[in-house]
VOKELUM-401120 format. One record per residue: residue number from 1; residue in one letter; x, y, z of N, C-alpha, C in turn. Coordinates in nm, 4 decimals. Example, Ala and Ser with C-alpha at 12.3 -4.5 7.8 and 13.67 -1.06 7.14 Angstrom:
num,residu,n.east,n.north,n.up,ca.east,ca.north,ca.up,c.east,c.north,c.up
1,A,1.3190,-0.5690,0.7800,1.2300,-0.4500,0.7800,1.3200,-0.3300,0.7800;
2,S,1.2850,-0.2250,0.7080,1.3670,-0.1060,0.7140,1.2900,0.0030,0.7870;
This chain:
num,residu,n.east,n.north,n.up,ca.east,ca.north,ca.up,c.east,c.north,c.up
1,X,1.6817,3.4813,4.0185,1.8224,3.4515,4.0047,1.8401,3.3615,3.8825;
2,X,1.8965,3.3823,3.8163,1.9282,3.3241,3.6971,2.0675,3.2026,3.6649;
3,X,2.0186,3.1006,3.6365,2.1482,3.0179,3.6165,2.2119,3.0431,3.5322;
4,X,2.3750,3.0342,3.5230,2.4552,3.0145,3.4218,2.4564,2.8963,3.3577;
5,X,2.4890,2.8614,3.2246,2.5382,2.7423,3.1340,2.5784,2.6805,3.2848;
6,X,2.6485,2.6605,3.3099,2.7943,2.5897,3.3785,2.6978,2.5409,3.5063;
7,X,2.6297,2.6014,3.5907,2.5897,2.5836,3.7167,2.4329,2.4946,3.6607;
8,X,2.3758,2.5471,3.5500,2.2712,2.4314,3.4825,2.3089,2.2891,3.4801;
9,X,2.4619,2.2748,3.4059,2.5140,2.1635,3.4057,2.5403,2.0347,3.5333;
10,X,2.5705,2.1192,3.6690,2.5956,2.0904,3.7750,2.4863,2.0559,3.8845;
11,X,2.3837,2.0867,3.8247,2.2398,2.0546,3.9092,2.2147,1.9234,3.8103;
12,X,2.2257,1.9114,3.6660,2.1675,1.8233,3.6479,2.2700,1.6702,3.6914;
13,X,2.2075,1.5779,3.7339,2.2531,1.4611,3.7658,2.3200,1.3808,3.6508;
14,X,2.4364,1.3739,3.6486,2.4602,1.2518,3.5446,2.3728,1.1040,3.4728;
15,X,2.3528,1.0518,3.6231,2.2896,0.9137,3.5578,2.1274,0.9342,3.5115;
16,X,2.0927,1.0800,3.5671,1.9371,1.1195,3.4862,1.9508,1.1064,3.3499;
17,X,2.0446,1.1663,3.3340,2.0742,1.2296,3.1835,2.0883,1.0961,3.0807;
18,X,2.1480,1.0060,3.1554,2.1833,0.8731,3.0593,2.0827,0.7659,3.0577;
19,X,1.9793,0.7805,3.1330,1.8936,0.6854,3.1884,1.8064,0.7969,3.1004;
20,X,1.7896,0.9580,3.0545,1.7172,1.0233,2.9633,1.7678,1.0007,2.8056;
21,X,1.8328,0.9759,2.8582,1.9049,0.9525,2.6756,1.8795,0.7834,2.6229;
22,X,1.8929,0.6993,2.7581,1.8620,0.6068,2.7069,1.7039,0.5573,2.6170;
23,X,1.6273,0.6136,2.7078,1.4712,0.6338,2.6892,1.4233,0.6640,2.5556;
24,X,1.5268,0.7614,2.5242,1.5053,0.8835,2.3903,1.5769,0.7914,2.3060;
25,X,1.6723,0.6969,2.3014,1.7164,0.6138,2.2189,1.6374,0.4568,2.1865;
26,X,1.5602,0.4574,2.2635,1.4462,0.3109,2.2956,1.3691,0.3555,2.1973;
27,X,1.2861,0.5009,2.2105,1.1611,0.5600,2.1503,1.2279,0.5932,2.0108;
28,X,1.3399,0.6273,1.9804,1.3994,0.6376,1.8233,1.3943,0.4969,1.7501;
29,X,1.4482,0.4382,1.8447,1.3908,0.2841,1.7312,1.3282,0.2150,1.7331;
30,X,1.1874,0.2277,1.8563,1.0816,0.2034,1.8520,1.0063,0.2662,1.7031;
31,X,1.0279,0.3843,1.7165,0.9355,0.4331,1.5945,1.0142,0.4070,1.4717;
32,X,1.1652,0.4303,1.4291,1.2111,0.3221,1.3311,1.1782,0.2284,1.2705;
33,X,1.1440,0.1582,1.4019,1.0590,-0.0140,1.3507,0.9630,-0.0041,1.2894;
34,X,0.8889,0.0531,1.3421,0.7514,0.0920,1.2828,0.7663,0.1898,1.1428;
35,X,0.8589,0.2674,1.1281,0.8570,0.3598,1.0013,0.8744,0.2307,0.8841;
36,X,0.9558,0.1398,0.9746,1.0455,0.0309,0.8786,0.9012,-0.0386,0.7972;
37,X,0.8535,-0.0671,0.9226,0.7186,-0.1841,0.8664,0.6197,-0.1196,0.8270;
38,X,0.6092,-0.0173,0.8552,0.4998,0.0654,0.7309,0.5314,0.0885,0.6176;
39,X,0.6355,0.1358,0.5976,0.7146,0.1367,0.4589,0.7097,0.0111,0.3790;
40,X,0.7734,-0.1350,0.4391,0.7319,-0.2334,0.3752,0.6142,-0.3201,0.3809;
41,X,0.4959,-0.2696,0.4373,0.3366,-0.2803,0.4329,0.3340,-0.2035,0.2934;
42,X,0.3677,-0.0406,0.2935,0.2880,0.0067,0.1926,0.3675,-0.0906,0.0592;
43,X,0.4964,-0.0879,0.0423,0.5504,-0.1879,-0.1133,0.4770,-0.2757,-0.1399;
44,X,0.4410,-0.3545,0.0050,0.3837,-0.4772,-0.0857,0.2151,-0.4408,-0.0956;
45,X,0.1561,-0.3621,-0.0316,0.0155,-0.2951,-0.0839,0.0434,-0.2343,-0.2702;
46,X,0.1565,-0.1860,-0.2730,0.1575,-0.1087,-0.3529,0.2032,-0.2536,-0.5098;
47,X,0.2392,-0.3356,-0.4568,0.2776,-0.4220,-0.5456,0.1591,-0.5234,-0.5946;
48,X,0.0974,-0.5443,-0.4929,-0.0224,-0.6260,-0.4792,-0.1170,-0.5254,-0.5828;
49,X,-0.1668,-0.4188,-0.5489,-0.2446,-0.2650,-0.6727,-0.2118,-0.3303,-0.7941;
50,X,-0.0493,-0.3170,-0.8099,-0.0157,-0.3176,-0.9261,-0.0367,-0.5072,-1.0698;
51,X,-0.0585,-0.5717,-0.9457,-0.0611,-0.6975,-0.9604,-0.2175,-0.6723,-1.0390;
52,X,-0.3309,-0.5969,-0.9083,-0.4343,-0.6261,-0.9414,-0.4981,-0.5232,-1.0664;
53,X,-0.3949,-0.4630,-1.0905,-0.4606,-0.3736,-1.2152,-0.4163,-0.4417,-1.3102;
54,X,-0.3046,-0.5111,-1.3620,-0.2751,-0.5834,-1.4370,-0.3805,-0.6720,-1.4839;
55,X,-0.4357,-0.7513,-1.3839,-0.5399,-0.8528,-1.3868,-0.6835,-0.7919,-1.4589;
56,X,-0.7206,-0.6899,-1.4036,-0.8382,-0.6030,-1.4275,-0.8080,-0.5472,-1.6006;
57,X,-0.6758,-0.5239,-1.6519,-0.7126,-0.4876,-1.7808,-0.6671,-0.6324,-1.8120;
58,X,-0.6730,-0.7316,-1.8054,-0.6665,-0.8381,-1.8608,-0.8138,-0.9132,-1.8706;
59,X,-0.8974,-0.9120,-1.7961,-1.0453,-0.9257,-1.7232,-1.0966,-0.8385,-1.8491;
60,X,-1.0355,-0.7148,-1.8862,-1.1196,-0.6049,-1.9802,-1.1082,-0.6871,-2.1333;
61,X,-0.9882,-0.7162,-2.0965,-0.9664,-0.7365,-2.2490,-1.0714,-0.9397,-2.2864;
62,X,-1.0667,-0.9790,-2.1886,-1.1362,-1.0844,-2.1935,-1.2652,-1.0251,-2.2212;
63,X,-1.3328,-0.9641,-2.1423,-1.4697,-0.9223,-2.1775,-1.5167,-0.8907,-2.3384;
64,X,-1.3749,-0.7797,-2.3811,-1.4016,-0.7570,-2.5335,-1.4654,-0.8144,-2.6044;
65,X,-1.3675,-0.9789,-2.6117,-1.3623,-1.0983,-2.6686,-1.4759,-1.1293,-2.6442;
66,X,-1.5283,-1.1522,-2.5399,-1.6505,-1.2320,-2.5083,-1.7706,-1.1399,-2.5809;
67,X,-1.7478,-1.0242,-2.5568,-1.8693,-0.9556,-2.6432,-1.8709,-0.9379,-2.7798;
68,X,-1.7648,-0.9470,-2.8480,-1.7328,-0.9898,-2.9963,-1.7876,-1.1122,-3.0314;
69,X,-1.7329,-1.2050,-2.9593,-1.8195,-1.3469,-3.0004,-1.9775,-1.3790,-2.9666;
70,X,-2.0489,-1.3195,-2.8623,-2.1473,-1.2839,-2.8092,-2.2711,-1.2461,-2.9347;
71,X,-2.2135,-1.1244,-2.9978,-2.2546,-1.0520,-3.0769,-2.2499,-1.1227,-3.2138;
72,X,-2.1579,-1.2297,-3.2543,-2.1532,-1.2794,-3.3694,-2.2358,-1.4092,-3.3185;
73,X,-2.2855,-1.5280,-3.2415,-2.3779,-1.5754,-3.1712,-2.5171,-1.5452,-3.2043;
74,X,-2.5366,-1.4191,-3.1762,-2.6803,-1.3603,-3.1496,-2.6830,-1.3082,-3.3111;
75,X,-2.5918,-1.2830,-3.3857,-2.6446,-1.3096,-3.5459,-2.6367,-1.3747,-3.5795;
76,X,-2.5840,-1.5096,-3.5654,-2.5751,-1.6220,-3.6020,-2.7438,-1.6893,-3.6234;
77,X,-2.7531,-1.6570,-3.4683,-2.8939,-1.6804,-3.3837,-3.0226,-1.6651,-3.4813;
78,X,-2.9868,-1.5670,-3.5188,-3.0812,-1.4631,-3.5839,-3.1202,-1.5430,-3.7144;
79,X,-3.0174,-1.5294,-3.7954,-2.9854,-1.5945,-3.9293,-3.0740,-1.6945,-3.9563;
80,X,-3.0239,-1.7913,-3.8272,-3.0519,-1.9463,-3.8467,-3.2369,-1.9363,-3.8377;
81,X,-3.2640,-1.8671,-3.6878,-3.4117,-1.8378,-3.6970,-3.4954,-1.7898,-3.8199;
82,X,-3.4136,-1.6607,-3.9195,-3.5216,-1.7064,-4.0709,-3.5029,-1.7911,-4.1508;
83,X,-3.4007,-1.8891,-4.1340,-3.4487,-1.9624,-4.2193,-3.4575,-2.0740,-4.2078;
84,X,-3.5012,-2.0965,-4.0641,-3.5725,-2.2107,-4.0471,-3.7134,-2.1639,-4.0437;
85,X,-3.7755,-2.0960,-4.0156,-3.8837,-1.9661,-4.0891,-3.9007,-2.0026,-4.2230;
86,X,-3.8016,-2.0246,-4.3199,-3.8169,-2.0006,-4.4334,-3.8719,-2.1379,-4.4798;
């Protein structure tokens, strides 16, 4: 036997339905919250990256330097050793 629309409607209980809807409205902004705070977890992950790559080609560019002067040092080094040799 098959229900109609209308007689579906009439079996189901009113205060189920609102006490189901309420539930389904708890669990919508339960996970909201959470979409919310993952979203602003990932910005500031994503800001923090950006912080630390900044730093890292700054770290690079220090290194340069240091191996430029490094290298003029160790001929310096050199120099001085023949001719105190000499």
């Amino acid at each position: 036997m098959a229900f109609e629309d209308d007689d579906f409607l009439e079996v189901l209980d009113e205060d189920d339905l609102y006490e189901e809807i309420s539930k389904l409205k708890i669990c919508l902004e339960e996970k909201n919250m959470i979409i919310n705070t993952l979203t602003f977890q990932l910005t500031e992950r994503e800001k923090h990256n950006k912080k630390l790559e900044c730093e890292i080609v700054g770290l690079r560019k220090d290194i340069k330097k240091t191996k430029a002067l490094n290298l003029r040092f160790t001929k310096g080094s050199e120099t001085l050793s023949k001719i105190i040799k000499v």
